[in-house]
C-alpha positions as CSV (number, residue, x, y, z in Angstrom):
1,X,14.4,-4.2,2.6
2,X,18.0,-4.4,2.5
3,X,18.4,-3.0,-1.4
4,X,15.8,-0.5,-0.9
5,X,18.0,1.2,2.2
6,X,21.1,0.8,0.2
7,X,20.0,2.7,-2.8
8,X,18.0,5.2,-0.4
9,X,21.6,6.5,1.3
10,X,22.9,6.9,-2.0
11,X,19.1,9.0,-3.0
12,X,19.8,10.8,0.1
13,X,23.5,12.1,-0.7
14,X,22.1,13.1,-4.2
15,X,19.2,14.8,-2.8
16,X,21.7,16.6,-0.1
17,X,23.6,17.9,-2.8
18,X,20.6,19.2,-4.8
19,X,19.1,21.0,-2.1
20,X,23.1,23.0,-1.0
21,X,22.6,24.1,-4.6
22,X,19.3,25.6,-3.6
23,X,17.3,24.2,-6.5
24,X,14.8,21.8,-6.1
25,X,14.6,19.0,-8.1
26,X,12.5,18.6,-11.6
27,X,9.2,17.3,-11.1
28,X,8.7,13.6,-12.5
29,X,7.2,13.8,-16.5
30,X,3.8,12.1,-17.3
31,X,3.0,10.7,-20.8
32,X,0.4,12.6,-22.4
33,X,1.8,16.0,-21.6
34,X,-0.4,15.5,-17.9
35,X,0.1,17.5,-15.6
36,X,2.7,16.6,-12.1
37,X,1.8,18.4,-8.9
38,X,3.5,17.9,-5.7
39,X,1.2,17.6,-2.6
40,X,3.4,17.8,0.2
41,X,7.2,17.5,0.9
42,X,8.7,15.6,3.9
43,X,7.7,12.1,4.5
44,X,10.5,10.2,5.2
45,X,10.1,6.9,3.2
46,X,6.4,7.1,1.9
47,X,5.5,3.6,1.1
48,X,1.4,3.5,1.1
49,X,-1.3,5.6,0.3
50,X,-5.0,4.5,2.0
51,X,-8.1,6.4,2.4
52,X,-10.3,6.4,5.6
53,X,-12.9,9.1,7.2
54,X,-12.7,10.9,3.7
55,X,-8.9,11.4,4.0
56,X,-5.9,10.4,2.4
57,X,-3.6,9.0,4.2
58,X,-0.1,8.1,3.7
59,X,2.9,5.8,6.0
60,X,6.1,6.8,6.2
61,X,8.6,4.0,7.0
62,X,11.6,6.6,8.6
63,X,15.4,5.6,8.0
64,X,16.7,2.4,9.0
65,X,19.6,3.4,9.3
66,X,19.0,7.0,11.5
67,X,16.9,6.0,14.3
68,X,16.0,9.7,14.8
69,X,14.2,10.2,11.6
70,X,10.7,9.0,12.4
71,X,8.1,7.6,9.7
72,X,4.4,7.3,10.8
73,X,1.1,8.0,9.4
74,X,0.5,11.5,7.3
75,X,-2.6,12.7,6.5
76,X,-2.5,14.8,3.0
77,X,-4.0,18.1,2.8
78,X,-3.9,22.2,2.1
79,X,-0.3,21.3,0.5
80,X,1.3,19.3,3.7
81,X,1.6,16.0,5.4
82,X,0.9,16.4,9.0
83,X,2.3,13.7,11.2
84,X,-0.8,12.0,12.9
85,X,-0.2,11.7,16.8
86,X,1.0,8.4,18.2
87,X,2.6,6.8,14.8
88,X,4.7,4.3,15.5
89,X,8.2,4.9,14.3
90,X,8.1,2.8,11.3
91,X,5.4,2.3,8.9
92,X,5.4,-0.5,6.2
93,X,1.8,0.5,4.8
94,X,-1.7,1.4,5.4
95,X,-5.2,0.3,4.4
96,X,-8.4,2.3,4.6
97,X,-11.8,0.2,5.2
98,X,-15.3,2.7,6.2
99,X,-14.0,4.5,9.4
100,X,-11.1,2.5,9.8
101,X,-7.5,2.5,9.1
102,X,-5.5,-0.5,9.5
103,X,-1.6,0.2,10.4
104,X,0.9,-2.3,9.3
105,X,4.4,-2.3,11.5
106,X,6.9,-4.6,11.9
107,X,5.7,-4.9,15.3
108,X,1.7,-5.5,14.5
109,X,-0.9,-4.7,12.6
110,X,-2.8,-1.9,14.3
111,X,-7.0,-0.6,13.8
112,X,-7.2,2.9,14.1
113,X,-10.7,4.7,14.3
114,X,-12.7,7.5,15.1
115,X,-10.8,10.4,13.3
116,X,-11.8,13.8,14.6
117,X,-9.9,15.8,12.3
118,X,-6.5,15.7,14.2
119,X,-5.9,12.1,15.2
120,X,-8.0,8.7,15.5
121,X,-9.5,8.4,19.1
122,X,-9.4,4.5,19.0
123,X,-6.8,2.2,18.7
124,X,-5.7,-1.6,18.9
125,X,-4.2,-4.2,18.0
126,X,-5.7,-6.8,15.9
127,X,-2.7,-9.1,15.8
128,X,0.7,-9.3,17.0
129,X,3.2,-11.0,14.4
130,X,4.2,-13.6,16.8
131,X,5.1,-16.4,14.2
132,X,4.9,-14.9,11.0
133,X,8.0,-12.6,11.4
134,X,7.0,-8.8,10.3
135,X,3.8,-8.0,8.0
136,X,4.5,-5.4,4.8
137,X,1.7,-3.3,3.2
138,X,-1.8,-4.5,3.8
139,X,-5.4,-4.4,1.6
140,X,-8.7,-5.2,2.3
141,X,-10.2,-7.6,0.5
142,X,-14.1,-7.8,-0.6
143,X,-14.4,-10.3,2.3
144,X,-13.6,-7.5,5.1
145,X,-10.2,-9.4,5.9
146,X,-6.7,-7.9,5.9
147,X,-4.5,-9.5,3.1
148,X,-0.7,-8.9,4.0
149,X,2.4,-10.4,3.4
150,X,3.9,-12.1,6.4
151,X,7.5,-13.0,6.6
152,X,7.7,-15.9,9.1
153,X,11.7,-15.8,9.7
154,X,11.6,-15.9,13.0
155,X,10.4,-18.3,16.2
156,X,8.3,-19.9,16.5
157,X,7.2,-20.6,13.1
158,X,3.8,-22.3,12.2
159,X,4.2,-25.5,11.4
160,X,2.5,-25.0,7.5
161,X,4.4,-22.5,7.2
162,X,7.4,-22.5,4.3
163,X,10.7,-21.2,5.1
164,X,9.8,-18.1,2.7
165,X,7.4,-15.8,2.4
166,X,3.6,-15.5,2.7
167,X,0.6,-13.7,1.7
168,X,-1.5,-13.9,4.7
169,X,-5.6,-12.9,5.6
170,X,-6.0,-11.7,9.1
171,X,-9.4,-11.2,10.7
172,X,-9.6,-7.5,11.8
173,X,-12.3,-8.4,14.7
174,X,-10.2,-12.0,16.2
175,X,-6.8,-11.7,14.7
176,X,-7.1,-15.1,13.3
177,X,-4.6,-15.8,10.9
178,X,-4.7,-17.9,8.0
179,X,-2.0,-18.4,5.3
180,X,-3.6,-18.0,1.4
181,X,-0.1,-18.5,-0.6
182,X,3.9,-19.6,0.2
183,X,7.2,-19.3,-1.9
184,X,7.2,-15.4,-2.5
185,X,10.5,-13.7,-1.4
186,X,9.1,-10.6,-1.0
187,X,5.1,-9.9,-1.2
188,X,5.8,-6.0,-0.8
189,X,1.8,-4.8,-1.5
190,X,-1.6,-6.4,-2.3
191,X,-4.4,-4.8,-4.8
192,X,-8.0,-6.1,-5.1
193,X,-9.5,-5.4,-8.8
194,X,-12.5,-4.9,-9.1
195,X,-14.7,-8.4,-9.4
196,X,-11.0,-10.4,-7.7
197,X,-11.5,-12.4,-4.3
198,X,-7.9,-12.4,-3.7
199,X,-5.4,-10.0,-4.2
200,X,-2.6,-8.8,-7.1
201,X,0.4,-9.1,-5.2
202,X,4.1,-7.2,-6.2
203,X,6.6,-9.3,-5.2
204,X,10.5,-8.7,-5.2
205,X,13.2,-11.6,-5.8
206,X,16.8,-11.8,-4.9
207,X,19.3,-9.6,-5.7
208,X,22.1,-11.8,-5.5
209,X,22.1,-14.3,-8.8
210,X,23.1,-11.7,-11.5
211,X,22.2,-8.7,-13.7
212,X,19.5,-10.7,-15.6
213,X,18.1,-12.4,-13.4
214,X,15.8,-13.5,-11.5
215,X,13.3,-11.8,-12.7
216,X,10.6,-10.1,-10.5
217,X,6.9,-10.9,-10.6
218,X,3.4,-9.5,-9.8
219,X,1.4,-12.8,-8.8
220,X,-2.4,-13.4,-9.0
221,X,-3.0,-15.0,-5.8
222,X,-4.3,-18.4,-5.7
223,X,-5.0,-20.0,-2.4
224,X,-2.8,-23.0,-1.7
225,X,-0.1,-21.3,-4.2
226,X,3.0,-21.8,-3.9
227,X,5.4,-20.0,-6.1
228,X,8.8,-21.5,-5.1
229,X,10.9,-19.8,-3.4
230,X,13.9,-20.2,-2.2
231,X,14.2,-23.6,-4.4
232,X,13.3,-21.2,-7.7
233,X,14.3,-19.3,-9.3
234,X,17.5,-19.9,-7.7
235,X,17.2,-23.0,-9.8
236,X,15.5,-22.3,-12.8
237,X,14.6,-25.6,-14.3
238,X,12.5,-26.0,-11.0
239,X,10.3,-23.5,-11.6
240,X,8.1,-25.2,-13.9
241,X,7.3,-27.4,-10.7
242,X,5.5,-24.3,-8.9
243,X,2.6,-21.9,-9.9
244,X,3.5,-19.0,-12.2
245,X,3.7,-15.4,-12.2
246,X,0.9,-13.2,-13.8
247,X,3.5,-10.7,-14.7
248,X,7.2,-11.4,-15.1
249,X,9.3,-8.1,-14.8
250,X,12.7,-7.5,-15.9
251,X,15.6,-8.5,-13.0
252,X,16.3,-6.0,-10.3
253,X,13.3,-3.5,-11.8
254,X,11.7,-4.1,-8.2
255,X,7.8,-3.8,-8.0
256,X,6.2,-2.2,-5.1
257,X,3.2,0.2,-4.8
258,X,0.4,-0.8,-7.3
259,X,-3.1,1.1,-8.4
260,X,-5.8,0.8,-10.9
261,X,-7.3,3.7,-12.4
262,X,-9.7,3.7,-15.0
263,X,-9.2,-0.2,-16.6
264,X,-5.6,0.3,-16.0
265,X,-3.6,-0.9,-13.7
266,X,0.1,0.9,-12.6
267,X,2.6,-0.3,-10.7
268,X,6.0,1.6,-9.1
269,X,8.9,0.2,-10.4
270,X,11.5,1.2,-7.5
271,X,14.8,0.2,-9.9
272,X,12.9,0.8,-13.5
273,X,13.6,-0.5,-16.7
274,X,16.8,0.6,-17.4
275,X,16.3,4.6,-17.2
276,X,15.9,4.8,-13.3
277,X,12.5,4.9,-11.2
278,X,9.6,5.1,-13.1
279,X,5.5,3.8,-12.9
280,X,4.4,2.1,-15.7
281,X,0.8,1.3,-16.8
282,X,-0.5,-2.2,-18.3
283,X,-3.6,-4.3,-19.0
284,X,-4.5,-5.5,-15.4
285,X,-4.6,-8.7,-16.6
286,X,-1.2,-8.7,-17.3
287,X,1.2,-7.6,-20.5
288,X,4.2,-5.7,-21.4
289,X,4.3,-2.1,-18.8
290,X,4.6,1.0,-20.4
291,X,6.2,3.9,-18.9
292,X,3.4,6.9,-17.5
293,X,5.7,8.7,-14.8
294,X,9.4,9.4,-15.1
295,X,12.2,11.5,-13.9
296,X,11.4,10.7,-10.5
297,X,14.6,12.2,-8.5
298,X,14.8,9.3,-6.0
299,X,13.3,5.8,-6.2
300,X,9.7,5.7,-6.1
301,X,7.8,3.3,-3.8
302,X,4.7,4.6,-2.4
303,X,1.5,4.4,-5.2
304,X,-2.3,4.3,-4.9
305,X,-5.5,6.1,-6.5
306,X,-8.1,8.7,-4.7
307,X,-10.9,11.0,-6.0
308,X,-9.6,9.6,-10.1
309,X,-6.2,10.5,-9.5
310,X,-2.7,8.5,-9.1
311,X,-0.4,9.6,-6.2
312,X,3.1,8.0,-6.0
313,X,5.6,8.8,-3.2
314,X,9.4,8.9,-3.9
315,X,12.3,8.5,-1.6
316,X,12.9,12.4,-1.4
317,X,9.6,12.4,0.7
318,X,7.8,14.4,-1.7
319,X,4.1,13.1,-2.5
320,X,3.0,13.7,-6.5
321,X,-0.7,13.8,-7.8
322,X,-1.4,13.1,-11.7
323,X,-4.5,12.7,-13.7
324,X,-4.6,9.7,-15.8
């Protein structure tokens, strides 16, 4: 997360200085001439959207950096994100399953149910990250298990474990864990398309090798993958030895929140292509992304679908709805 936080302090001076001029910022442009409303202002770090109990729901990671700026879980409605009582203080992503709404921290991944308009009545823990480091933004697959990337950095690590990242399933009723693919730096958020047993996965690379490369990647999952990493692309003649990417995207453009809409599939490209933050649209079988959102005025992370439109969330905490 450590380029995300860096670029977000530099977002947040910009946006400090925007709003002592008293002007708000432009609202992001879509292709098409479509329409850009905001929903609601205020959610520090959006980074996943999920629907549950016939809301939308959206977590808010906080600041790193600022202890006293709490994220959480927002629910989206009459023009506001309302904090949800009892979010944790850091939310890395959210994912919505019949009456249920699974809570990903750095601390555990969390079931909340029984909404009664205000808050979810029920809550527990389904599994502790004990061994696989901290999890990032969940989905659930067509199986009914949690797909999530696990980072297993820390002690004690399980022994088929690689040294880099994972995407992992979890059971939601046991906990059980079992891991489906190694060698991604970053998995940042799963997608199931429709008719997929396994999740599209964005995943980030290093930042640390150059302007040009490495590139980053949104990877088909495969179970027993493994798509190199550390060993490539630090070394690129190795990467032939390891599966490939579906989707190869330019160095340092950073994918993260991902939705498919109507045969489409977009995906939130937190550094862009060249012309700052933007969400692109392609085939979802892969192929060259073409802009559909732009002008965001801080990096945009947070993207999902609901009711036949595409929300994204940028790093001024302001939550946008278009119609594709």
């Amino acid at each position: 997360m450590l380029r995300i936080w860096i670029a977000a302090l530099a977002a947040a001076i910009a946006l400090s200085a925007v709003g002592c001029a008293g002007k708000a910022p432009p609202l992001p442009q879509a292709t098409g001439h479509r329409t850009v409303t905001v929903v609601a202002r205020d959610v520090p770090t959006p980074t996943e959207f999920a629907v549950s109990a016939g809301r939308l729901f959206v977590a808010g990671y906080g600041d790193e950096h600022n202890p006293n700026v709490a994220g959480g879980v927002y629910v989206l409605g009459d023009g506001k994100a309302i904090r949800v009582p009892g979010s944790p203080q850091h939310v890395f992503g959210l994912a919505g399953a019949k009456n249920t709404l699974y809570v990903s921290t750095s601390q555990a991944l969390l079931a909340w149910s029984d909404w009664n308009g205000t808050r979810f009545q029920k809550r527990r823990v389904v599994r502790t990250p004990d061994g696989y480091g901290s999890f990032k933004g969940p989905a659930v697959g067509p199986d009914g298990l949690i797909y999530v990337g696990a980072d297993p950095r820390s002690d004690p690590r399980p022994p088929t474990l690689s040294t880099s990242d994972a995407v992992v399933s979890v059971d939601p009723a046991s906990g059980s864990t079992s891991v489906i693919a190694t060698g991604i730096r970053q998995p940042w958020m799963p997608l199931f398309l429709p008719g997929h047993r396994l999740p599209l996965v964005s995943a980030l690379n290093q930042d640390d090798l150059g302007p040009n490369r490495p590139r980053d990647y949104l990877l088909a999952i495969k179970r027993g993958a493994n798509y190199g990493f550390p060993i490539c692309p630090a070394t690129p003649a190795t990467c032939v030895n390891y599966d490939q990417p579906l989707v190869q995207l330019p160095a340092h453009s950073s994918p993260m929140g991902l939705g498919y809409l109507n045969g489409k599939l977009y995906v939130a490209l937190y550094g862009g292509l060249g012309k700052g933050p933007v969400v692109v649209s392609m085939p979802p079988g892969g192929g060259t992304p073409a802009p559909f959102l732009s002008g965001f005025p801080a990096p945009v992370i947070a993207l999902g679908t609901a009711g036949g439109n595409l929300y994204a969330g940028d790093q001024s905490g302001v939550i946008y709805r278009v119609t594709p």
